[in-house]
N, C-alpha and C positions, 0 to 999 in steps of 0.2 A: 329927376322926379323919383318920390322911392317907388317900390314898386313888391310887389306879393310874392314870395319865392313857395309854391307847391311842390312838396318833396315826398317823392315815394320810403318807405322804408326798406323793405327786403329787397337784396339784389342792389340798391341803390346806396344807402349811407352807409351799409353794410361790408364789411371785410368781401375780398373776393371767395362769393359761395359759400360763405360764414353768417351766421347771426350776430355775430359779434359787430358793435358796431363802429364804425373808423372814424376812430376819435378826430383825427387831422380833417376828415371835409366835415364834422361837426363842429370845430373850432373855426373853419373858414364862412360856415353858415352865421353861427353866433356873430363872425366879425360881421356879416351883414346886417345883422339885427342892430351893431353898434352901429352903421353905420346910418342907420333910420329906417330901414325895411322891417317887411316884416315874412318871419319865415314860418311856414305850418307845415305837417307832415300829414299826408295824405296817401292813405293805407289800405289795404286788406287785412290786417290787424286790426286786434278792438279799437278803437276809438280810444278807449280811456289809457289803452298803451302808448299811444300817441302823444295823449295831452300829459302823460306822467312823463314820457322823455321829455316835451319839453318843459315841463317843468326844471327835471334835472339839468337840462343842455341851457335853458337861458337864455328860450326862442320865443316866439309869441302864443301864448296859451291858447288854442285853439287848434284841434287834430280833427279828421274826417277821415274815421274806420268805414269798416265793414264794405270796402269798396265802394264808401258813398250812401251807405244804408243808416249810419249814424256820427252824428258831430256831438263834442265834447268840450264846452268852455269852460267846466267849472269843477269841482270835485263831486257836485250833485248835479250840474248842470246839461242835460243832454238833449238834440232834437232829431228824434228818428224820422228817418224817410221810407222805412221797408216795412213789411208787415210776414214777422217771423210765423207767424200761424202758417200763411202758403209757403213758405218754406221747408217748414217740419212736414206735412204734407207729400210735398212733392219730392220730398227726402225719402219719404217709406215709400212711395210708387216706385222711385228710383229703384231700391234698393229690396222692393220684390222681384224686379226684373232683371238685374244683373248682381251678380255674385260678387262678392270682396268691396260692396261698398258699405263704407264704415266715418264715420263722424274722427274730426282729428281732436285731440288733446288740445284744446287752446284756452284762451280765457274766455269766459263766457261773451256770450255774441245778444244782442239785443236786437237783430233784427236778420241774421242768416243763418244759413247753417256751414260748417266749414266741414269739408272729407280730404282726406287720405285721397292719396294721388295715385290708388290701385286700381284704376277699371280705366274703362274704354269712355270718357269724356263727350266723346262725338254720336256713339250708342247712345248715351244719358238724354243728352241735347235732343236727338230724334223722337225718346221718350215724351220728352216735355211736349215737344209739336202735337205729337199722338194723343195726347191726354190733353192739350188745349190750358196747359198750368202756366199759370201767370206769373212764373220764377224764369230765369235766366242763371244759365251755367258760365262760370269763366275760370280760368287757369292759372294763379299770380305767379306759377313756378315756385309757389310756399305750399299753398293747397290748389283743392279747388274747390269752387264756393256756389251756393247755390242764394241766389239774390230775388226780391221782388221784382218783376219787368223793366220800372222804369227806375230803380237805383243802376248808378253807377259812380265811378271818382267826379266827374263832369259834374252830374246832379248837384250829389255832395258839396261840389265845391263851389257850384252857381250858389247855393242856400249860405253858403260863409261870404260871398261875395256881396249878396244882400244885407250882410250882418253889416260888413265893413263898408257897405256904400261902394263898394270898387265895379272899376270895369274887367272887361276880360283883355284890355293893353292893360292894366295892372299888373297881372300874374303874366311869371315867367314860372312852367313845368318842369321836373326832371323824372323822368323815370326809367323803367325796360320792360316793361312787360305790355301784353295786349289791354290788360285791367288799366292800364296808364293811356291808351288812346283816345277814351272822353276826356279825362283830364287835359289832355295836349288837344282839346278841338273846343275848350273853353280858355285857352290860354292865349298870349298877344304874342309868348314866346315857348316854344317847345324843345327839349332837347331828351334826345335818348342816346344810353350809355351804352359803352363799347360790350358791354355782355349780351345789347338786346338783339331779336331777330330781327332781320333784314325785314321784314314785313313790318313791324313796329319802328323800326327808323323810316322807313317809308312817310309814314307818319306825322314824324315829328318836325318843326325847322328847321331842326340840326342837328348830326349828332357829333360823338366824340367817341376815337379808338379806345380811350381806356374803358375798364371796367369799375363798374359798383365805388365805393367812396374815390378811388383813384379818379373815378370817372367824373364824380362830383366837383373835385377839385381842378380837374379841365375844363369842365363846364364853366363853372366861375370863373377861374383866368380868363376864356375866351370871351367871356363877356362883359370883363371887367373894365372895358377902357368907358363905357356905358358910364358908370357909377363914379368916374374920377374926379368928377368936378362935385359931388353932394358933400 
């Protein structure tokens, strides 16, 4: 049966601790796409960065950025699930209350805001409760992000899931980070790679010792006696 492969970007397709990204478990993803699945990249990266790799990699057009805050099918095509207004917001209360917090260089964001990985996270978060803002802070280990309440990779990927008609045994997940654990609690199959914390492999159905694209390419092996007969 084919089946939905949701795939983290950073930390995950990516060289070990590089941006760069590993070409070998992207060639191993495309051979799934040959083989009648279908693969989407599911990010804390824009959205439209998502749907342009695959466009270039030769995977199934359809990415879910911003940690689930927006999907991107088309070159014009986009469906937001966050609302940037409390965002930006809850950015400046942030960021009157602790020092060194500062917005990162990314592509523009349609529905968060992304920072610099210079302050104390867990202080921010405390903010949020205090002030009763209806954002949620999280950590990809790229930045850290500040999101509408109920955005997350999960949400996101339930809204693509309706697009596709699929179930949640469809999708099989791969990711490492915390921002990856609604993703793996809407998935039939989870797997976190060998860079992730022991509290995010907790998580998942499986994981695997390698790391980041290495890891990717284990992931698949170990799964591949599944797909032998399509």
């Amino acid at each position: 049966m084919h089946k939905i492969f949701a795939i983290d970007i950073d930390g995950t397709i990516t060289e070990n601790g590089k941006g760069r990204i590993h070409l070998d478990a992207l060639r191993q993803l495309r051979y799934m796409e040959k083989l009648g699945h279908k693969v989407l990249f599911v990010s804390g990266r824009s959205s439209v960065e998502g749907y342009l790799l695959s466009v270039f990699a030769g995977t199934t057009n359809i990415a879910v950025g911003e940690n689930g805050g927006a999907i991107t099918f088309g070159p014009t095509s986009h469906k937001l699930l966050g609302n940037k207004q409390d965002c930006i917001r809850a950015f400046k209360i942030i960021a009157s209350k602790i020092q060194g917090v500062e917005e990162k260089n990314v592509f523009p964001r349609m529905t968060e805001v992304v920072l610099e990985r210079t302050f104390d996270i867990e202080e921010a978060k405390k903010i949020v409760v205090e002030n009763n803002l209806p954002v949620v802070l999280s950590d990809s280990q790229y930045a850290f992000h500040i999101n509408s309440k109920e955005v997350n990779k999960g949400a996101g990927m339930e809204e693509v899931m309706k697009m596709l008609s699929a179930s949640r045994n469809d999708i099989i997940s791969i990711g490492d980070s915390e921002t990856d654990i609604p993703l793996f609690n809407v998935s039939g199959l989870s797997i976190a790679l060998g860079n992730s914390s022991e509290f995010v492999k907790s998580q998942a159905t499986i994981s695997v010792s390698a790391k980041s694209g290495d890891g990717v390419i284990e992931a698949l092996e170990h799964i591949s006696t599944e797909f032998s007969g399509v």
